[in-house]
N, C-alpha and C positions, 0 to 999 in steps of 0.2 A: 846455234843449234844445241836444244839440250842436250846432255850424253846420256842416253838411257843405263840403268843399273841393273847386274845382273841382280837373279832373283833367287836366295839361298844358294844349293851346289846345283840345282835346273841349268839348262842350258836357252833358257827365257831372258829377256831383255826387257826391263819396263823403263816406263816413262815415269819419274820421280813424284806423282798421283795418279790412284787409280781411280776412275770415275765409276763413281756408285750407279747401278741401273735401278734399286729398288723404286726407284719414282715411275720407271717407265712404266706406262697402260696402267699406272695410277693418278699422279698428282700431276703428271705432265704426260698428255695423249700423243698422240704418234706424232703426228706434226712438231709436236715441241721435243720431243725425245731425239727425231732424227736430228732438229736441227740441233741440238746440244751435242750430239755424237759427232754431230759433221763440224761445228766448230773445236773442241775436244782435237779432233783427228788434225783439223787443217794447222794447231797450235803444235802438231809434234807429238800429242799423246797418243798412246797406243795400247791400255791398260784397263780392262771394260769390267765391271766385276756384276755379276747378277746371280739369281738363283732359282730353284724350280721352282719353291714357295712365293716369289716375289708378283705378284701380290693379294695372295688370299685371303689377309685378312680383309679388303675393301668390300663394301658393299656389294655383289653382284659380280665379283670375282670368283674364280678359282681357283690360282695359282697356274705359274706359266706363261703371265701375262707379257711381264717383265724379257722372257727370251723371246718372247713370240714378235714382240718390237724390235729388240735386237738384231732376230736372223732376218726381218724383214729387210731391216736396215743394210744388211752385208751382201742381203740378195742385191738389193737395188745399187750397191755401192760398188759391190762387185771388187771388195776390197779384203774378205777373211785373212787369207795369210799376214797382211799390213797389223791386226791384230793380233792382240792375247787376250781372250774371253778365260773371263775366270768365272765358274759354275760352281752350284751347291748341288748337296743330295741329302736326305734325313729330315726334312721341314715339312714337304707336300702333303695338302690333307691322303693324298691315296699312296703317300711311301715313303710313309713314316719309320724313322729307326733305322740303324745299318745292320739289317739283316743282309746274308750276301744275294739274297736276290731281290731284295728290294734297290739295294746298290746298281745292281745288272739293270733292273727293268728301269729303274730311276735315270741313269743314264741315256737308255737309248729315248725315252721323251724328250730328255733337255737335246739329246742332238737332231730328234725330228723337228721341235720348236726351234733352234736357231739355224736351222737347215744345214748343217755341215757336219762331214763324217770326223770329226774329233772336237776336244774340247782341249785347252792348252793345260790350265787347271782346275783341278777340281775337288771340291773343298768336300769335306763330312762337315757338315754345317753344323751340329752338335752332337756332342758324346752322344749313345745308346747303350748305359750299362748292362742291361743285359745280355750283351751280346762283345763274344769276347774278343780281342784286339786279334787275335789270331784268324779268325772270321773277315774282316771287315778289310783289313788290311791283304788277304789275298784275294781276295773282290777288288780290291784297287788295283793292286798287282795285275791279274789278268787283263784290266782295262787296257794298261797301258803297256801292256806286251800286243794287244791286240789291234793296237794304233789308237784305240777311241780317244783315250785320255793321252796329253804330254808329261804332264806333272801331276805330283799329288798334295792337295794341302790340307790343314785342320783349324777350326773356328769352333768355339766354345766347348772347350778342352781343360782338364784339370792337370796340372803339371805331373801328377803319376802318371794317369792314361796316354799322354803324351810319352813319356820316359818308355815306356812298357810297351806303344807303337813301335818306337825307333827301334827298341831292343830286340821286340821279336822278326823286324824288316831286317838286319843287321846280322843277327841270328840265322836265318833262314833263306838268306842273299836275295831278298824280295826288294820292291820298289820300294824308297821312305818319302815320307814327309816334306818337303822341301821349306815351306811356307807355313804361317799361323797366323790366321785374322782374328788379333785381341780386342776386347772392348778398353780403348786406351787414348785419352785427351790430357788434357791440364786438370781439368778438375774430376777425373775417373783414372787414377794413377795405381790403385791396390789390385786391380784384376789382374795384369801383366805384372807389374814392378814385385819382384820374386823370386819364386820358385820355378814360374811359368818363363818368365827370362830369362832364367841361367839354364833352363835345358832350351831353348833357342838358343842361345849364345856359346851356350856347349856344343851343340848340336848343328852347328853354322844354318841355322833355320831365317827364313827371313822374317820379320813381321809387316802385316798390311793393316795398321789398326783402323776400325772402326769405330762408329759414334765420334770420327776427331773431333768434330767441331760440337763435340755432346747438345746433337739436336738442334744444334743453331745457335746455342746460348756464347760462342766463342768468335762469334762475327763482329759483337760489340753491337747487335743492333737489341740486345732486350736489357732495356734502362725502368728503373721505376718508374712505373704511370706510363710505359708507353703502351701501345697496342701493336703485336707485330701480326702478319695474319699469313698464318702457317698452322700443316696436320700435325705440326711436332709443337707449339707455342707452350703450351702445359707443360712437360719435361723439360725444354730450356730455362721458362722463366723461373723455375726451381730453384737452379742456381745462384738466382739472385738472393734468395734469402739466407744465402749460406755466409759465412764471414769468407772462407775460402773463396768461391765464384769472386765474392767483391775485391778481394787481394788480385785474384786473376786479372778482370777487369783493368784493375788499375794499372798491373804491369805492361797489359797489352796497352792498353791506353798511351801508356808513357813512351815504348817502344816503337807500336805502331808510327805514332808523333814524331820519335827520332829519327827513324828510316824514309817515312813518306810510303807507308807500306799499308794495307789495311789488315783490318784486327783479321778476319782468317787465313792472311797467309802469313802474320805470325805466329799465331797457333800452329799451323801446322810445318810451318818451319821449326817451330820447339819440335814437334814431332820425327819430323826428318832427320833431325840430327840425334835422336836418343839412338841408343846401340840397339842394335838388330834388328831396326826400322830401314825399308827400302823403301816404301811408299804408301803417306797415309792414302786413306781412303774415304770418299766424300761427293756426297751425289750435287746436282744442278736440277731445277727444274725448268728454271729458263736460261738462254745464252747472256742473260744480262749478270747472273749469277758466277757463271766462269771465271772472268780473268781474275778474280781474288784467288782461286783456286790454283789455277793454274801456273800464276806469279811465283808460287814456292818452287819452282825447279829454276827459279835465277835469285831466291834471299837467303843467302849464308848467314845467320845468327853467328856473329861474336861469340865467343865463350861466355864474356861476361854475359852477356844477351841472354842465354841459355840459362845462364845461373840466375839471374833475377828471377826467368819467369820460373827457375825449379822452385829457387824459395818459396814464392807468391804463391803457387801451387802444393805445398810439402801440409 
């Protein structure tokens, strides 16, 4: 049985991957989205991550789609509390920015779409500089005084704005931050690796990176001349033309080979093991897609192991 990790100073418990829902009511329809959630779940996982934007941009979307599969799912499953739903706000075409009442109003949509009166976390999806932390953060505050929200986290955040949340939650004996969802793989190391990591790591904050497996390009399946057929194919096969991507490559390659593991749960095993990483984060569109994924809550990477792929990646 895996042993779930706590999550920052939360009193949450995850499952060492969070399962990305951005695909649901887009790339994978209900049928395929349940069934990935119910295989997910039956493996131990317990870590759902979606948002209100997910997925607007698709043709003939709104945004909303993505919970609206979810809470259908928990209707039918009849399983909420067995969950940690992690939710955004700041993305939706009608609530946009953290003004504090788009905050308010943004919330109570995502909790009608996944039908449940609370949300465990829930994320500022991105900065809104005009609007000042002061704002945004007692909008959170009252959330989770009010039972709606459990925790509160931040995704695409500049290590000030972050510094300057904590300070004034700390300041003011308000709810903080617990969690940060960086964009952070092997071969996207500069967004987190920083400024942005040592106020996590100061700040005992967890991180749940995103883009791990940077669009797919870290599964090992996009080779010169292949054809892979995916809505993200364009951004991973990028990577191939870099010197860096092909250093990655190789190391995973050599790795994966040594262990008997495949190429994305050594990635995100590099992942799991960097400081202030609790659980990357990474969607499925089908259940054939999974056990790579799911595999890194049983492959401990070596040190040395670690350090190759740091190199190959540096």
């Amino acid at each position: 049985m895996t042993t779930l990790r706590p999550l920052g100073s939360s009193d949450l418990e995850v499952f060492p991957l969070a399962l990305g829902g951005n695909v649901f009511g887009w790339t994978a329809d209900e049928t395929q989205s349940f069934a990935v959630l119910d295989a997910y779940t039956a493996a131990g996982g317990n870590f759902v991550d979606t948002a209100d934007v997910y997925s607007a941009w698709a043709p003939g979307n709104k945004g909303g789609e993505s919970e609206t599969v979810l809470g259908r799912w928990l209707a039918a499953r009849g399983n909420r509390s067995d969950v940690v739903i992690a939710s955004k706000v700041g993305a939706h075409p009608d609530y946009k920015g953290l003004a504090a009442n788009t905050v308010k109003s943004g919330v109570e949509e995502s909790l009608r779409r996944l039908g449940t009166d609370y949300i465990d976390l829930y994320y500022t999806h991105y900065d809104d500089p005009s609007v000042p932390v002061e704002e945004f953060v007692t909008a959170l505050d009252e959330l989770v005084r009010s039972g709606k929200v459990r925790a509160i986290a931040a995704s695409n955040i500049s290590a000030e704005r972050l510094q300057e949340s904590l300070d004034f939650s700390d300041r003011e004996g308000l709810v903080r931050y617990v969690a940060l969802q960086p964009h952070y793989n092997l071969v996207s190391r500069d967004t987190y690796e920083g400024p942005l990591q040592e106020v996590a790591s100061r700040s005992g904050l967890a991180a749940i990176p995103y883009y791990s497996l940077a669009a797919g390009f870290l599964t090992g399946k996009y080779r010169p001349g292949a054809e892979v057929d995916s809505a993200r194919a364009g951004g991973a096969g990028a990577h191939l033309e870099t010197e860096r991507g092909q250093r990655v490559l190789a190391a995973l390659d050599a790795i994966a080979e040594e262990r008997g593991a495949r190429h994305a749960t050594v990635a995100l095993a590099w992942l799991a093991a960097q400081p202030t990483v609790a659980a990357p984060l990474a969607s499925a569109r089908t259940v054939e897609q999974l056990p790579a994924l799911l595999e890194v809550a049983d492959l401990d990477l070596t040190e040395d192991e670690v350090a190759r792929l740091t190199a190959a990646s540096a």
